[in-house]
N, C-alpha and C positions, 0 to 999 in steps of 0.2 A: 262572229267577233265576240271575244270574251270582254269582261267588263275593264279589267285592267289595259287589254290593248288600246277598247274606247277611251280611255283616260291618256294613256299615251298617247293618242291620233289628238284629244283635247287640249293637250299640253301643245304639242306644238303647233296648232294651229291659234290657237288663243293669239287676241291681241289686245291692246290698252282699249279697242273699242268696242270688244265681244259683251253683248249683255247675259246668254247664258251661262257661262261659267259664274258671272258673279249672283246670280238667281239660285243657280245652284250651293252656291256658297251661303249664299240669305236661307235657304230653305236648310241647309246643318249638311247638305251632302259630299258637298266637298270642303279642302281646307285650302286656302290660296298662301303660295309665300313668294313672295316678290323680290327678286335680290337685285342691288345698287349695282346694276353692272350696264353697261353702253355696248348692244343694245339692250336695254329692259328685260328681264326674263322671268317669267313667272310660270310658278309651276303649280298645280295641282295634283291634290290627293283626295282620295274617296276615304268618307268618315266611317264610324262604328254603323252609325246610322245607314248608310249606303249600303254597308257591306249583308245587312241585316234584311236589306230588300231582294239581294241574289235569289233566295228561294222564289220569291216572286216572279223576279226575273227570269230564273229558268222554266219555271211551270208554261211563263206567256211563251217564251220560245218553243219549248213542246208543243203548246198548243198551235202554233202558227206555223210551224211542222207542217204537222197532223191536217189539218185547215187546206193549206197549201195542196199537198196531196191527195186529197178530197176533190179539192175545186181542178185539179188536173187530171183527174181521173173521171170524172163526170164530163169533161169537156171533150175528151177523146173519143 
């Protein structure tokens, strides 16, 4: 799953009682906009900041690849 899907599957699961999305919002990663509508809807967007951790993000998925198929190739 790439980051933007994750962000989509977070939007619509969010709700007025979800605490991570608003931790992630305290820490600069995402941006929250709430619109005046019945029911509630709030949305989320990943920041400058977020977007800057992708390299990161991809390296760990490489590596848990890599990892992954290691530990299944040893088990066989």
């Amino acid at each position: 799953m790439d980051v933007e899907t994750g962000m989509e599957n977070l939007t619509s699961v969010c709700d007025g009682d979800s605490t991570q999305p608003r931790e992630l919002e305290q820490d600069g990663l995402v941006s929250r906009t709430a619109f005046a509508e019945k029911p509630m809807r709030v949305e989320y967007e990943l920041t400058e900041a977020a977007y800057g951790l992708l390299p990161a993000f991809k390296e760990i998925l490489s590596w848990s690849r890599l990892y992954t198929r290691l530990e299944t190739s040893q088990q066989a």
